[in-house]
matplotlib code that plots the C-alpha trace (Angstrom):
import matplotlib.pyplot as plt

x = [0.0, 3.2, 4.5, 0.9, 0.7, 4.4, 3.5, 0.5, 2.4, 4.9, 2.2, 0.9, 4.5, 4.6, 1.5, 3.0, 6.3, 4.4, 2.4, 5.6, 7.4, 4.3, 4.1, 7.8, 7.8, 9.8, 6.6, 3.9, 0.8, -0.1, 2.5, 1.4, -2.7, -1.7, 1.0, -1.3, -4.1, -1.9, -0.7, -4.5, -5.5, -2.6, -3.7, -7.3, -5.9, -3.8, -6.4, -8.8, -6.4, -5.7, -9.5, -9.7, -7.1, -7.9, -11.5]
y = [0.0, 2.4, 1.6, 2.3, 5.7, 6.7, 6.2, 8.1, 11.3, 10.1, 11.0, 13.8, 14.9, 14.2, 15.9, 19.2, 18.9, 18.7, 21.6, 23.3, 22.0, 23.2, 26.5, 26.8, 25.8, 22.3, 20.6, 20.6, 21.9, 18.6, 16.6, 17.9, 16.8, 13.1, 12.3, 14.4, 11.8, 9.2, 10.8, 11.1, 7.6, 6.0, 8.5, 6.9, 3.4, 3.5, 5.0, 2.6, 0.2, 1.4, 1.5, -1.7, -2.5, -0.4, -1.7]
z = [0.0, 0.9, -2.8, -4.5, -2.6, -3.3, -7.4, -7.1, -5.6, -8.1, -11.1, -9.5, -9.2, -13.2, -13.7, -12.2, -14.5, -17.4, -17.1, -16.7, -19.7, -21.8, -20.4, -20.7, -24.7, -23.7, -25.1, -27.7, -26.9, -28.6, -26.9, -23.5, -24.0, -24.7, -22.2, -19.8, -20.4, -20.0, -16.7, -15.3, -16.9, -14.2, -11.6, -11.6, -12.0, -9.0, -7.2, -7.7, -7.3, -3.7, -2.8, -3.5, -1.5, 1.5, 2.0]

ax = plt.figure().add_subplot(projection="3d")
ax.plot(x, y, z, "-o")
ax.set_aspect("equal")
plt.show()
């Protein structure tokens, strides 16, 4: 459960850093939508994974 919470701050920590390489022209407006879904696609899989777990 410690492992599934540490990669969840992990992607949220990920989220952050690419909304600051898009606003800092690092990344494609483009670039930054689809690994942005793919960041908040894991979010929601690890937390459902860690409901699941916890009740």
């Amino acid at each position: 459960m410690r492992f599934l919470h540490i990669a969840l701050g992990s992607a949220n920590e990920l989220e952050y850093q690419l909304l600051l390489a898009k606003d800092l022209g690092y990344l494609d407006a483009g670039i930054y939508q689809e690994l942005a879904h793919q960041t908040l696609e894991i979010q929601r899989m690890l937390a459902g994974l860690i409901h699941k777990l916890h009740a």
